[in-house]
C-alpha positions in Angstrom: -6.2 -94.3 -70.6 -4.9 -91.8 -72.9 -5.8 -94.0 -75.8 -9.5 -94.3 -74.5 -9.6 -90.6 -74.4 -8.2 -90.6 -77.8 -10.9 -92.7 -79.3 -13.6 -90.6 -76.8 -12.9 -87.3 -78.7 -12.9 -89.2 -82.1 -16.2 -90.6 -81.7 -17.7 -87.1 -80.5 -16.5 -85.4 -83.4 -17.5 -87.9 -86.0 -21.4 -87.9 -84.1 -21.0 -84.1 -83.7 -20.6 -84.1 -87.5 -23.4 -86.4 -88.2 -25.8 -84.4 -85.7 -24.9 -80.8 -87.1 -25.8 -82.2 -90.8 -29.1 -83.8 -89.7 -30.7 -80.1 -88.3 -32.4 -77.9 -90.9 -30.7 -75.1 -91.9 -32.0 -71.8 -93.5 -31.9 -73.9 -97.0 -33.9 -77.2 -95.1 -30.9 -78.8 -94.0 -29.8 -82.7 -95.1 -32.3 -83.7 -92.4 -35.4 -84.1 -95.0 -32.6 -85.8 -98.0 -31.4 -88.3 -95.8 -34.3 -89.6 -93.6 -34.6 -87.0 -91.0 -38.2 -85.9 -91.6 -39.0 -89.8 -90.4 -37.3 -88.7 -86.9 -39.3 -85.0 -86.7 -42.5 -87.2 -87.7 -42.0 -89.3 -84.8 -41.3 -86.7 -82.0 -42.5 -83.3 -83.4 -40.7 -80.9 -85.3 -40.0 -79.0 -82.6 -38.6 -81.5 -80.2 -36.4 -82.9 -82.7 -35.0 -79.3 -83.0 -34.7 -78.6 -79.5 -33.1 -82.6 -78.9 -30.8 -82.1 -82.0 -29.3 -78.7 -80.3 -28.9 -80.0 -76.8 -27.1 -83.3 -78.8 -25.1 -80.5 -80.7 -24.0 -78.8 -77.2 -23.5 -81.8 -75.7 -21.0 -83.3 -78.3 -19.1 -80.0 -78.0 -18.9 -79.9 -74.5 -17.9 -83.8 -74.3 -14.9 -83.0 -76.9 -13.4 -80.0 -74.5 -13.6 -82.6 -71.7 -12.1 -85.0 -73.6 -9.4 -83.1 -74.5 -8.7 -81.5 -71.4 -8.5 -85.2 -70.3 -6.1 -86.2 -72.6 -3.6 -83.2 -71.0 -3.8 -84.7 -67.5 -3.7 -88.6 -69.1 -0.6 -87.6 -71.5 2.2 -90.2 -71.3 5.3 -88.4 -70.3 8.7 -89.1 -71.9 12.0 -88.7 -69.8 13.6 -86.4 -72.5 16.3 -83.6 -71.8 15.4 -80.0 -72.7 18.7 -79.0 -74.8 17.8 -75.1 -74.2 17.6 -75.5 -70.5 20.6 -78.1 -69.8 22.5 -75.4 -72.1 21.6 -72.4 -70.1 22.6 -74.3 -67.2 25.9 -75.4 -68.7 26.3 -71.4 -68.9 25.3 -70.4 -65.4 27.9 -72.8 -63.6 30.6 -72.0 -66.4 33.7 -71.7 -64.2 35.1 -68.1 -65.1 32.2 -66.4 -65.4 31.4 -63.7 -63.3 27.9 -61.7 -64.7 28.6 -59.4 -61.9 31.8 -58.1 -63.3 30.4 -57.6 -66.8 30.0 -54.0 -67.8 27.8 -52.8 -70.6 29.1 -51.2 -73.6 28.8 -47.6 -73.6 28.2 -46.0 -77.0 31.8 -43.5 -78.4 31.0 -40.0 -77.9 30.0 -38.9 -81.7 31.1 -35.0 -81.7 32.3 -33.8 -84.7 
């Protein structure tokens, strides 16, 4: 499952990339270099916009899903914290009493 997800997210980013390049920019955008003006020919200029945006928001939402999904789906590894199982070496140290510690008062500097 968490390979699915994986590939999910890699395939939205790669069509997120392909539908942010085909809308016209302030400079006219790769849309009329690689084809695009056939597209806005067929459905309007204005619906090709208004379908390449909702695509755009639509890829970008379906990646944060994706990777949200990929949290919950993450194989988990039985490994040992070394941090933790070391602070808990330290807590049931025989000997230690962190009651009986006093803090070090600073020397009285008078001159």
């Amino acid at each position: 499952m968490y390979t699915l997800f994986i590939s999910l997210v890699i395939i939205s980013a790669i069509l997120l990339v392909l539908v942010v390049l085909a809308q016209n920019s302030k400079g006219g955008g790769l849309s009329s270099q690689f084809g695009g003006s056939g597209a806005s020919n067929l459905i309007g200029v204005k619906k090709t916009g208004d379908l390449l945006e909702r695509l755009t928001w639509g890829f970008a939402i379906a990646i944060m899903v994706f990777s949200l999904a990929t949290n919950f789906t993450t194989p988990s590894f039985n490994q040992s914290d070394e941090i933790l199982d070391r602070a808990k070496e330290q807590q049931t140290a025989p000997g230690l009493d962190l009651n009986r510690i006093t803090p070090a008062t600073p020397a009285d500097s008078t001159n």
